[in-house]
C-alpha positions in Angstrom: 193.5 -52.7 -120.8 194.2 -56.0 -122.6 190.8 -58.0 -122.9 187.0 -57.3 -122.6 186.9 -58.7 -119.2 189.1 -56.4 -117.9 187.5 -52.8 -120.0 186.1 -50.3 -117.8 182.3 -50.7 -117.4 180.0 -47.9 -117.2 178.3 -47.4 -115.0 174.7 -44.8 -115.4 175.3 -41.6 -113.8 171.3 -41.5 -112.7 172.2 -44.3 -110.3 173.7 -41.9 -107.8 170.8 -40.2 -106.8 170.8 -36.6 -106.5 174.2 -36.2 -108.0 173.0 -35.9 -111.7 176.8 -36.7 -113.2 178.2 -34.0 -111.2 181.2 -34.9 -109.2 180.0 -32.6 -105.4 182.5 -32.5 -102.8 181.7 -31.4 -99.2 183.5 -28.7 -97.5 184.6 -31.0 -95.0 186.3 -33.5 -97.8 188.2 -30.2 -99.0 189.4 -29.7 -95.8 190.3 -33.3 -95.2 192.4 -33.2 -98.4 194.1 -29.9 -98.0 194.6 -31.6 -94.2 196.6 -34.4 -95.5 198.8 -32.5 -97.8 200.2 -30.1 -95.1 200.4 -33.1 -92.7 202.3 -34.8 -95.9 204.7 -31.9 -96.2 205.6 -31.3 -92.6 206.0 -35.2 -92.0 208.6 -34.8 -95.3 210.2 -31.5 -93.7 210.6 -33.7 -90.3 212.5 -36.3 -92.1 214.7 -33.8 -93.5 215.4 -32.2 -90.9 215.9 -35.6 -88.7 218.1 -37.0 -91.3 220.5 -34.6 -92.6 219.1 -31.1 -91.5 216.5 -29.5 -94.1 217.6 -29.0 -97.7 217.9 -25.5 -98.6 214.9 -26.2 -101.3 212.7 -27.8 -98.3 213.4 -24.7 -96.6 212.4 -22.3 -99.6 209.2 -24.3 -99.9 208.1 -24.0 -95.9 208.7 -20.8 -96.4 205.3 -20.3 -99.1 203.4 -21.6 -96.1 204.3 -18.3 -93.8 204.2 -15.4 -96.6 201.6 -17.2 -99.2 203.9 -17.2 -102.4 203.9 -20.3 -103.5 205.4 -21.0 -107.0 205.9 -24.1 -109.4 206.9 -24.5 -112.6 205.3 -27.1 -115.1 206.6 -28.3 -118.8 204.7 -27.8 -121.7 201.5 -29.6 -122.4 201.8 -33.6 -122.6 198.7 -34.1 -124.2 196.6 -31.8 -127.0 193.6 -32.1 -129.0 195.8 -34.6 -131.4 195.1 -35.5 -135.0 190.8 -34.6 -134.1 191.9 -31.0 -135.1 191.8 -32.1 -138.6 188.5 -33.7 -138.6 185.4 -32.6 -140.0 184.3 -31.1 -136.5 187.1 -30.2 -135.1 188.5 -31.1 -131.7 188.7 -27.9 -129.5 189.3 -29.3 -126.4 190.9 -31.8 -124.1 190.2 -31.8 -120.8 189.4 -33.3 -116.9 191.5 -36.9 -117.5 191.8 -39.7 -115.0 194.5 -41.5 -115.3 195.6 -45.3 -114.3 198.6 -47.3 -114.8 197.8 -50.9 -115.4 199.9 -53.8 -117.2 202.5 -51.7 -118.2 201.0 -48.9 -119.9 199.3 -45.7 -118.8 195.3 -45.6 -119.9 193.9 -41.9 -119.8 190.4 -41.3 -120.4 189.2 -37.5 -121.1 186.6 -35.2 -121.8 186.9 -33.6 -126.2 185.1 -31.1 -127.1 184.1 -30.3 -130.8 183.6 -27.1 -132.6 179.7 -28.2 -132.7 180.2 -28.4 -129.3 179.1 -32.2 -129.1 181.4 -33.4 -126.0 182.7 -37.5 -125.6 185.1 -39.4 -123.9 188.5 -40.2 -125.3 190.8 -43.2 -124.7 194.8 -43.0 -124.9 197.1 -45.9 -124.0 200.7 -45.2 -123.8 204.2 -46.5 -121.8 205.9 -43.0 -121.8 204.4 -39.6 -120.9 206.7 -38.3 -124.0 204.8 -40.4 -126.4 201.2 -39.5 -125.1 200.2 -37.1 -127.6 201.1 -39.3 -130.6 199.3 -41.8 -128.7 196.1 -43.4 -130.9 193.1 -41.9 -129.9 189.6 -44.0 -129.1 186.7 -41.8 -129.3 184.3 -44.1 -126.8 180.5 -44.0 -128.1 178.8 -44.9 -124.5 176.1 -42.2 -125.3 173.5 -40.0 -127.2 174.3 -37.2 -124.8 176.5 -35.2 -123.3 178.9 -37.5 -121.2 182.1 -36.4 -119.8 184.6 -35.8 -116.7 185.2 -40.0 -116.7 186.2 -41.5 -113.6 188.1 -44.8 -113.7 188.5 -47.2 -110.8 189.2 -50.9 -110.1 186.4 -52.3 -107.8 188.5 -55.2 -106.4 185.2 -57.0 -104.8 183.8 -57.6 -108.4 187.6 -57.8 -109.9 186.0 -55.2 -112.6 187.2 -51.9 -113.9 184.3 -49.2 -113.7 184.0 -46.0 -115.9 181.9 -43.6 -114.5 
């Protein structure tokens, strides 16, 4: 995020009242999502199936929604606790990142946690997902406390990025 005008601003989590800095999500939104995922998928498997008949991996993956087996495979991790493992109090942890692409560069913001257990907010910027972890690393003071799980979103009504 180039200048100050455009820096995440954060926002007090006491102003959502009732939530106390805990994200809560409602049966109903759970549903909703896992809703438009299978509607996502079988709109895909149509496609497939109208252009060009269904590939034999689409049909491998329809087939975890009938027996339950559903499988994945991942690479190893992109991002770890970096050079805070050689501070004084070590990083232990890194953990529940948001992620956004903007100008050209991919700005993560997550929760560390130290051996002390004191837990902040870190800030990577970075062009290529290889080169995250040797990323420099921006340990954000917004607090006395415990502060963690950020949240990052562009409000386009104020033009204003908003950490929360």
């Amino acid at each position: 995020m180039p200048n100050a005008r455009q820096m995440p601003t954060r926002v007090p989590t006491n102003r959502f009242a009732g939530v106390a800095g805990v994200c809560v999500w409602r049966k109903s939104d759970l549903r909703l999502g896992l809703i438009l995922i299978v509607k996502a998928f079988c709109l895909s498997s149509l496609l497939a199936v109208v252009f060009g008949g269904m590939t034999a991996h689409a049909q491998e993956a329809w087939k975890a929604f009938e027996d339950g087996r559903f499988s994945w495979n991942t690479s190893g991790p992109l991002i770890d606790v970096g050079p805070g493992k050689d501070a004084t109090d070590p990083h232990v942890s890194i953990k529940d990142p948001t992620v956004v692409f903007h100008d050209g560069g991919w700005h993560l913001f997550a929760t560390v946690r130290t051996k002390s257990g004191r837990v902040d907010i870190e800030y990577l910027r970075f062009t290529d997902w290889a080169l995250a972890n040797r990323a420099t690393r921006h340990v954000l003071a917004l607090h006395d406390q415990y502060y963690c799980a950020p949240q990052v979103f562009f409000f386009r009504p104020h033009r204003k990025w908003y950490l929360v």
